[in-house]
N, C-alpha and C positions, 0 to 999 in steps of 0.2 A: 131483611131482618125486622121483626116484628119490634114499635116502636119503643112499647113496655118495657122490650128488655135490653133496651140497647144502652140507659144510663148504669143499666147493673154489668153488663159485662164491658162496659169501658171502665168502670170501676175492678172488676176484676182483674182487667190487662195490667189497671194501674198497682196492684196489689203484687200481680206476677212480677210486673217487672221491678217493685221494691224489696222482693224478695232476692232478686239475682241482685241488684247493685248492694242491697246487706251484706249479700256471701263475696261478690268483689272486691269490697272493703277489708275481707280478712285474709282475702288470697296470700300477703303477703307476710302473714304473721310465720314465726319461724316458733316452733315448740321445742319441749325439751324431748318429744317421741321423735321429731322430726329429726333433731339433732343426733339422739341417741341412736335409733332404728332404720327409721323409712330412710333417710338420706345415704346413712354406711350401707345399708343394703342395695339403692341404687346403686351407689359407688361401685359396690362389689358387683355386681350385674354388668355395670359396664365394661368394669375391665378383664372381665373372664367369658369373653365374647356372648356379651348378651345372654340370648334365651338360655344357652348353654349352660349359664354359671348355674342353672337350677339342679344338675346334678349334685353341689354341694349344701349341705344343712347349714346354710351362712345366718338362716332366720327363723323363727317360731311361731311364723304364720303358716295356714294349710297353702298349698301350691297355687288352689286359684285366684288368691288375693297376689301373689309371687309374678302369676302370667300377667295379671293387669298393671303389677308395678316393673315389668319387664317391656312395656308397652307404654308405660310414663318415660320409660329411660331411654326408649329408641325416639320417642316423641321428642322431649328436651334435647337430641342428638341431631334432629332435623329439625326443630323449630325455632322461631326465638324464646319461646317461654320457656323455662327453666322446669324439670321434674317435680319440685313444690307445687308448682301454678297445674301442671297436671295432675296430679295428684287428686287436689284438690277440685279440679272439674271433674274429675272420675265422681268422685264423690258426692257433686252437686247432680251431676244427672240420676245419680239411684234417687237423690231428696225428690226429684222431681218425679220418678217411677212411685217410689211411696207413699206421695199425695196423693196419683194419678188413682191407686187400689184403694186406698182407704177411701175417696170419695166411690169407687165403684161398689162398696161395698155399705156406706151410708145407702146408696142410688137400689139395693135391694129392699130398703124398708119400705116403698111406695113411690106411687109415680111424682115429678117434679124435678126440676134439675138443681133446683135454691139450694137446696139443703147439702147436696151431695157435693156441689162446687164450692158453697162455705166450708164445709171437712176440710175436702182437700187443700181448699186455702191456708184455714186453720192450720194444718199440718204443716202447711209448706214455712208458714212462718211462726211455727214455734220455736222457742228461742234456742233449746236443746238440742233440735234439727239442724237449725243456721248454724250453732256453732260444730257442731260436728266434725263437720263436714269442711264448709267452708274457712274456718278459722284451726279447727284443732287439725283436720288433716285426717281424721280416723273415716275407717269404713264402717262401723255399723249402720247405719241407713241401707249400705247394701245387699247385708244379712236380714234386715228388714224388710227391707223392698222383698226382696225375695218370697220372705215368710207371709208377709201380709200377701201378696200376689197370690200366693199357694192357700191361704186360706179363702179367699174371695173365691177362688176354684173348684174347693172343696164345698163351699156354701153354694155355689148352683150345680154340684151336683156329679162335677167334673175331676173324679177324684182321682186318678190317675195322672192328670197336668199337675191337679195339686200338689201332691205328694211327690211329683218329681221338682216340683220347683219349692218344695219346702226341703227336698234331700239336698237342691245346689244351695239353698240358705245354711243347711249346716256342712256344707264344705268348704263353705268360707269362712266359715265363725261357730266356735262352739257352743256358743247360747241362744242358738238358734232351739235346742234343748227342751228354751222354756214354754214351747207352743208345742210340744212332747205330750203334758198331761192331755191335751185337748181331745190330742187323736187316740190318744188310750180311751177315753171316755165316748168316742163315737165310735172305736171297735167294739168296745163291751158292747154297744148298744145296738150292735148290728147297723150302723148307721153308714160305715165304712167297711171296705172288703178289707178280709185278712193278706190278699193276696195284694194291696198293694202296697205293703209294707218293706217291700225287695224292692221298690224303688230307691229309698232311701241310703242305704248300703250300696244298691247297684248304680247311682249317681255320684257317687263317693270318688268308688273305685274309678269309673270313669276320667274323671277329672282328674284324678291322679297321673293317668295315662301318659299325658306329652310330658309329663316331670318322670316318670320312670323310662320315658325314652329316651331323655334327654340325660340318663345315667346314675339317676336316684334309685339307692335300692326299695323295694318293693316295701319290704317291713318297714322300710323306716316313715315311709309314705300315711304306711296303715296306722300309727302310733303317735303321729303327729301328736294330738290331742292328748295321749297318757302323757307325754312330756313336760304337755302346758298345765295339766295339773300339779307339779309340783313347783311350778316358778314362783307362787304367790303362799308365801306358807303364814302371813298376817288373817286375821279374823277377816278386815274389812277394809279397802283401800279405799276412804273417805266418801263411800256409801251409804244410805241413808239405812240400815239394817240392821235384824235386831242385835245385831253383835258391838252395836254401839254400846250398848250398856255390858261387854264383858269383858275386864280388865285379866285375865287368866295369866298366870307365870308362863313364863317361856315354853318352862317343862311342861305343861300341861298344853299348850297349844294342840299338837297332834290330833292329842283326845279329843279335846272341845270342836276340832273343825270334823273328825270321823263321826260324832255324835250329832253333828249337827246336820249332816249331807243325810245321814240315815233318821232325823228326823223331819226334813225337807220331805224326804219319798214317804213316810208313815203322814205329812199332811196332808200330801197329793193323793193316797189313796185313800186318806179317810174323807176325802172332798169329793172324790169319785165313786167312793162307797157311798155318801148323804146324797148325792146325783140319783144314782141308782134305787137308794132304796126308796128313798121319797117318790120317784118316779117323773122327776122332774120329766118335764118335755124337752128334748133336746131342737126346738127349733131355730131358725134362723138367730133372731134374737140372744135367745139362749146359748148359742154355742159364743155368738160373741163377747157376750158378756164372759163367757167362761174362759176365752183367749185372752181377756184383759186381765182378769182376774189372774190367769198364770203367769201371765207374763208380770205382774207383779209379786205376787206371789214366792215365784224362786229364787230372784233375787233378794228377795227378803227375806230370806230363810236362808241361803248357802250362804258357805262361808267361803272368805277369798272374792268377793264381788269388788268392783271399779263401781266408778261413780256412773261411768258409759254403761255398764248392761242394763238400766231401768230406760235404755233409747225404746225397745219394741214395747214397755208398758205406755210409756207417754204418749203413745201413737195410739194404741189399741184402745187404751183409755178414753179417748178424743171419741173414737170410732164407734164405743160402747156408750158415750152419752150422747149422740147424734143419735142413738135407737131409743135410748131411755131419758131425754133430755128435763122430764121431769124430776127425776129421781139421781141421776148420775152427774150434772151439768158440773158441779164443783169437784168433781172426784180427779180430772187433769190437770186444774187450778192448783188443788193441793201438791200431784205429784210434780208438774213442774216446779214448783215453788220449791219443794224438795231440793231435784235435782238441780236447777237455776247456780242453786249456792253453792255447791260442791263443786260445780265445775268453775265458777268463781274461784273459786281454792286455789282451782290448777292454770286456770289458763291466765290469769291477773294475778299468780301472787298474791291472793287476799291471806294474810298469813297477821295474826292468828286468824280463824276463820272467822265469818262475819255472825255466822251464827253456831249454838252447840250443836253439833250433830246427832245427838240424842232429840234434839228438837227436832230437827227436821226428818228426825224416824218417825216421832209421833205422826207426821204429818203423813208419812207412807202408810203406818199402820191404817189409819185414819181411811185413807183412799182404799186400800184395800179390803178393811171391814166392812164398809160400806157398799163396793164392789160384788165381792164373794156375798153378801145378803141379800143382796137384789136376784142372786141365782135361784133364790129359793120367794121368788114373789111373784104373783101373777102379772104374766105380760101385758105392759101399756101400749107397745109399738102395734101397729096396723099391720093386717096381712102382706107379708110379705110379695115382693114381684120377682115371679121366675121359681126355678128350680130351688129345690134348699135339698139338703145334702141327703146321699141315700145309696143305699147298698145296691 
């Protein structure tokens, strides 16, 4: 080992392993999801002979978050750790997949390994990551892991791996969605094939598979996702989003969230329209900054958002100022600070909340105006290394 670098990656070791004894610390926090969902749903799993119980609609997650919590319950059945603590290490390992990609994807903007193993660092111990996972119990980091994986794929060039491992991101979670505009904006652009768009749908289908074998009907499979659209019929479930500022009557709710989904999609395409017409260059750089920017983006727009869907902005964001570190470096800061408080909310009881949530939209707005403006400026980052994306 070259001697240089041997005080920095024994610091890094010490960094890894501070981040696992954070998330062991919260292993055994018990939530009100756990209590309410993940827990009756093992239950129900166990006693309807396991993998089996998937032929019933007992839960409102897609099947393949269902087969890995089928896989906690036969784990806690033979281990001492109890389906919580598995759970939970399911969890921690995608944190650590997600690091793994977003430093692979700093690791495109030139040669050096510094930069690309602080990302990942960075990510691994952001604090919306740790808690995720390790304390709240939820899967998004897996949805993410995913997406970010399939994006690093797609940026050297590989867009076929992509695109099927951005189709398993939205099999498991439906906001995977919000890295949707990206790839509409590298098909216009010929940048990406049309034809690998049947990944997506045909990775779906797939994974539906051993749950329709195991006696789930087919439609009800494919519909998963229409279902989970109406469980949330609130503006904004303590998301930092512009719905913070609309107090609307009951009766008008409907409206206000129909009008607002349908102005969500008139931003994305008038974002993919100013892409286009300017003639932005979609290169490496660029496209990442444009997955940050969506993935904040949508959840600041839709309505019905949790305080959890801005997990793949916090990440992307991180990823996007690691390219543009002049210009972007505060744009994470802000959105974690955001998100920090809202989960405060939930996971501590911080009741009333610590801060107005109108406040902490400015702070999204803020990250993301900032974000989406750098789309349209001339690239700081250095020639990229390796393939970047292409038809």
């Amino acid at each position: 080992m070259d001697k240089d670098r041997k005080p920095e990656l024994v610091l890094a070791i010490s960094l890894v392993a501070v981040a696992i004894a954070v998330r062991v610390l919260g292993f055994g926090l018990e939530t009100y999801d756990y209590k309410w969902y993940l827990g009756p749903w093992s239950t129900f799993i166990a006693e309807n002979g396991g993998f089996a119980a998937l032929r019933y609609p007992f839960a409102d997650y897609n099947v393949p978050y269902l087969y890995l919590l089928a896989g906690f319950t036969w784990l806690s059945q033979h281990t001492p750790f109890g389906v919580l603590i598995w759970i939970k290490i399911g969890s921690v390992v995608f944190d650590f997949v997600l690091a793994f990609y977003a430093a692979r994807i700093v690791a495109l903007r030139g040669p050096g390994w510094r930069m690309p193993l602080l990302a990942g660092l960075t990510v691994l111990l952001l604090p919306t990551v740790v808690l995720n996972g390790a304390y709240w119990g939820q899967c998004d980091t897996i949805y993410c892991a995913f997406t970010v994986a399939g994006l690093y794929h797609l940026l050297r060039g590989r867009s076929w791996i992509g695109m099927t491992l951005i189709g398993v991101a939205f099999a498991f979670k439906l906001q995977a969605i919000f890295i949707f505009p990206v790839l509409a904006a590298l098909l216009l652009t010929r940048r990406l094939p049309w034809r690998c768009l049947v990944t997506i749908p045909a990775v779906y289908v797939l994974l539906a598979v051993p749950a329709w074998l195991a006696g789930r009907p087919f439609g009800e499979l494919m519909t998963i996702y229409v279902g989970q659209a109406g469980r949330f019929p609130q503006l904004t479930y303590a998301a930092p989003t512009i719905y913070a500022f609309l107090r609307p009557a009951p009766e008008y709710l409907d409206l206000v969230r129909t009008a607002g989904i349908l102005f969500a999609v008139a931003a994305f395409l008038a974002l993919i329209f100013l892409l286009i017409a300017r003639r932005v260059e979609l290169d490496t750089e660029h496209i990442v900054i444009l997955a940050a920017a969506s993935a904040l983006m949508a959840p600041f727009l839709l309505p019905g958002m949790h305080e959890r869907y801005f997990m793949l902005a916090e990440v992307l964001t991180v990823v996007a100022a690691f390219w543009a570190p002049r210009r972007l470096w505060f744009v994470p800061v802000l959105v974690q600070a955001a998100s920090i408080i809202t989960y405060e909310t939930y996971l501590v009881q911080a009741k009333p909340s610590p801060v107005d949530l109108r406040l902490l939209t400015l702070l999204m707005l803020a990250a993301l105006a900032t974000t989406v403006g750098r789309l349209f400026r001339h690239s700081l980052a250095p020639t990229p290394v390796g393939n970047t994306i292409s038809a």
